[in-house]
C-alpha positions as CSV (number, residue, x, y, z in Angstrom):
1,X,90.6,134.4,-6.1
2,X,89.5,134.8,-3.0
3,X,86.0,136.0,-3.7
4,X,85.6,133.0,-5.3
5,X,86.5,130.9,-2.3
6,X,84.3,132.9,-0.4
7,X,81.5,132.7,-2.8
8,X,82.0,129.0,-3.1
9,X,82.2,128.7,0.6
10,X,78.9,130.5,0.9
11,X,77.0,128.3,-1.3
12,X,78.3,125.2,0.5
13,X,77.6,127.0,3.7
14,X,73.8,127.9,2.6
15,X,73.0,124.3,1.3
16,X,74.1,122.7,4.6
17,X,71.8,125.3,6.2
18,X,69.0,124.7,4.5
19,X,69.4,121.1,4.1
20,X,68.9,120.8,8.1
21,X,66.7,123.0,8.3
22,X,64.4,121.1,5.4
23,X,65.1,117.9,8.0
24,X,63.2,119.8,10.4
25,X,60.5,121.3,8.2
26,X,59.7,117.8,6.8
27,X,59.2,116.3,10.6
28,X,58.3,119.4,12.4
29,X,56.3,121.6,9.9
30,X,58.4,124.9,11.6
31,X,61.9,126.8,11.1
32,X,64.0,127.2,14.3
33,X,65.3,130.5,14.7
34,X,68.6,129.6,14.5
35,X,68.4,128.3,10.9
36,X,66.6,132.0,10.1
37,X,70.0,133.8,11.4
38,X,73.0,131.7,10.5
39,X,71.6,132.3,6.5
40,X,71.8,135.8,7.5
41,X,75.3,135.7,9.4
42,X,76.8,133.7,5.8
43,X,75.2,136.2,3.7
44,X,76.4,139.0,6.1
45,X,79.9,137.6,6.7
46,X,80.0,137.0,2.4
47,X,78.9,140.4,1.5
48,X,81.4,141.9,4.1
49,X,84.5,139.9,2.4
50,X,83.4,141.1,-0.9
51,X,81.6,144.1,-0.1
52,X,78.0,145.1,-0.7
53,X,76.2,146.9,-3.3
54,X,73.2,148.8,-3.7
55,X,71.6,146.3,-5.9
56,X,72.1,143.5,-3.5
57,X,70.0,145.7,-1.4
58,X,67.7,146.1,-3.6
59,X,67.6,142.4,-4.4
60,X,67.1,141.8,-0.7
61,X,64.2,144.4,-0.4
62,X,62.2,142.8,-3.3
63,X,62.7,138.8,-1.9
64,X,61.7,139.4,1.4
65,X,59.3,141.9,0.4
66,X,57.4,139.9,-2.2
67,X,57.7,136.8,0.3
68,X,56.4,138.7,3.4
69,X,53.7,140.0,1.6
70,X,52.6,136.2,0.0
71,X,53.0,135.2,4.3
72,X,50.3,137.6,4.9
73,X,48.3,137.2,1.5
74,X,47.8,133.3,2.2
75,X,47.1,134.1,5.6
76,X,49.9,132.0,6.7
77,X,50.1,129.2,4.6
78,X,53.5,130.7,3.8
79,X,55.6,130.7,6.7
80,X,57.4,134.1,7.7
81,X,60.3,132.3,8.1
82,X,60.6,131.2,4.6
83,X,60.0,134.6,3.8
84,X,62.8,135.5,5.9
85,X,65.2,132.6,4.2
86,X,64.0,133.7,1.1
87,X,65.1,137.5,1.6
88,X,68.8,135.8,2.8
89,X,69.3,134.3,-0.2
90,X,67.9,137.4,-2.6
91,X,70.4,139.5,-0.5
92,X,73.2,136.4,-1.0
93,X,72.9,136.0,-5.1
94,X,72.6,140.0,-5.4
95,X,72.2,140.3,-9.2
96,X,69.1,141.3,-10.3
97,X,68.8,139.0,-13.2
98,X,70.6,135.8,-11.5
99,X,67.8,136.7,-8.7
100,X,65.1,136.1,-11.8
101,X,66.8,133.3,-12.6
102,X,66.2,131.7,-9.4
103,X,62.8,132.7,-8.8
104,X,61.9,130.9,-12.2
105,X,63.4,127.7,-10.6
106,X,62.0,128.3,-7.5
107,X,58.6,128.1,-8.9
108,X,59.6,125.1,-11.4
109,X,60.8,122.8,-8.1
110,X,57.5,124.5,-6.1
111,X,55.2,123.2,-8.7
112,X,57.0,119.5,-8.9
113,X,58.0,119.0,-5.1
114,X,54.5,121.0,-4.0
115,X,52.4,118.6,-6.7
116,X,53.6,115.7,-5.0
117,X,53.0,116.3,-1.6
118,X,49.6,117.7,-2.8
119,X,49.3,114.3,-4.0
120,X,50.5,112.1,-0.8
121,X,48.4,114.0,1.4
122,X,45.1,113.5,-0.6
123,X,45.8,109.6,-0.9
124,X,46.4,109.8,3.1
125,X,43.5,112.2,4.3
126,X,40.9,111.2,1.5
127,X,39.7,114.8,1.9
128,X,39.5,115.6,-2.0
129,X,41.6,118.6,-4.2
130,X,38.7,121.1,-2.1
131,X,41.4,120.9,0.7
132,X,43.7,123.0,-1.6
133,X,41.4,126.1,-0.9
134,X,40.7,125.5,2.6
135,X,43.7,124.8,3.9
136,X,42.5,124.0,7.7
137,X,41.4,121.3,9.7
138,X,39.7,120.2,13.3
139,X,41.8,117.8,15.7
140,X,40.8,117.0,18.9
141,X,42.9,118.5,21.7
142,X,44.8,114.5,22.5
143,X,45.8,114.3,18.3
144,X,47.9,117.4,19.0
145,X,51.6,117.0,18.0
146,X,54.8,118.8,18.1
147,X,54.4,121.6,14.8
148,X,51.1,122.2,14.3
149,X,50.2,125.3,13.3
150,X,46.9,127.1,14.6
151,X,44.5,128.2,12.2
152,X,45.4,131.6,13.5
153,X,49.3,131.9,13.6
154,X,49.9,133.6,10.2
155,X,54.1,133.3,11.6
156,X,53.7,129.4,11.0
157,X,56.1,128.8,14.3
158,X,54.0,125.5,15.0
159,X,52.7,124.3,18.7
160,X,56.0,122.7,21.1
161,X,55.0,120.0,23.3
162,X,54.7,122.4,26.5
163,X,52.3,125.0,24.5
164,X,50.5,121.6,23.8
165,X,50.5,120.6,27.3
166,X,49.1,124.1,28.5
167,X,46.7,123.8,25.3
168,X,44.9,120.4,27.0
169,X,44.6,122.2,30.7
170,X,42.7,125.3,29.4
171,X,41.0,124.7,26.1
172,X,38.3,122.4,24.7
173,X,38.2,120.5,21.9
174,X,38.3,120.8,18.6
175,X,41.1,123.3,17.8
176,X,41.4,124.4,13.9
177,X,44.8,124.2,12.9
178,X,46.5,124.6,9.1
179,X,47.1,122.0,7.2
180,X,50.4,122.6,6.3
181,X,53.4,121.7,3.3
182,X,56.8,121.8,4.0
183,X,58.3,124.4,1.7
184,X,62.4,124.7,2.8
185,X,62.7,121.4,1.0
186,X,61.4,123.4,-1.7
187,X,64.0,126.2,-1.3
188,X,66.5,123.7,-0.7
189,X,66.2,122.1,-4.4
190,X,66.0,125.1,-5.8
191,X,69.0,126.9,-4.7
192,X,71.0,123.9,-5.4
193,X,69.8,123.5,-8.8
194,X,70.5,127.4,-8.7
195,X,73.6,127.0,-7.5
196,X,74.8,123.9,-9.8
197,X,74.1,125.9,-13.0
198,X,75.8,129.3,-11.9
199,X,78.9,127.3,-10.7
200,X,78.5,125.6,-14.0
201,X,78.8,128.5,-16.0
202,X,81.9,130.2,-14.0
């Protein structure tokens, strides 16, 4: 009984988690940190109240390793800390084949959600489907805002308004920066939908 609470709990706990944090990724294009460790202090807390196993180690190993490894592969188009979210959650559901499970709708709600704002941002740049496989752009240094991401940052932490303000005294214009999708949203659907047809089941 009570590691169903718990696991209920979690769940609950996780979708609130990533549901702000998708808030922030949708304006912000970036992850605080603190979004990054309370998934880990749920998961930690939940696998401490029902103890861990040695396959929700290995399911942790294989999420954040296969999402760390896309981070550096796409040369940051994938944010480290959706890697990091994504390794949370592998560690969280545990199972090997539940983790399959969500993967497969992880990429189901990556290819709908990521399709559409594919879609938006083409109608509202005009820069044609080319901008798929070149993912950056030049701004002038004053068109700076709060979570852009440098063409160099593979971490995806996006520019605050005082690195922007140190940006304008000492570089020149144009900077390169990524164009970037929000993916939490992504995660988001996903381990709700995840989450709906496991509770469904028990």
């Amino acid at each position: 009984m009570l590691d169903s609470i718990t696991y209920f709990g979690s769940i609950i706990a996780l979708l609130l988690v990533l549901y702000f944090s998708s808030q922030e990724d949708l304006k912000y294009h970036r992850i605080s940190k603190k979004y990054v460790m309370l998934c880990f202090i749920i998961v930690i807390i939940y696998n401490t109240i029902v103890g861990g196993t040695p396959e929700k180690t290995i399911a942790f190993i294989i999420s954040l390793g296969i999402f760390s490894g896309l981070t550096f592969a796409s040369k940051g188009m994938f944010g480290f800390g959706d890697a990091l979210i994504l390794g949370a959650l592998g560690w969280f559901i545990g199972d090997l084949i539940h983790l399959e499970y969500f993967f497969i709708t992880l990429v189901f709600c990556m290819l709908i959600i990521g399709s559409y704002f594919v879609v938006i941002n083409h109608k509202q740049n005009h820069r044609g489907w080319k901008k798929l496989f070149n993912n950056t752009m030049f701004v002038s240094i004053d068109d700076l805002k709060p979570g852009m991401v440098l063409a160099d940052d593979y971490f995806m932490k996006g520019l605050t308004e005082q690195e922007i303000e140190d940006m304008k005294k000492t570089e020149t214009n144009p900077i390169l920066v990524k164009q970037t999708y929000p993916f939490i949203p992504v995660i988001f659907v996903a381990f709700l939908c995840y989450s709906i047809i496991v509770l469904a089941v028990l």
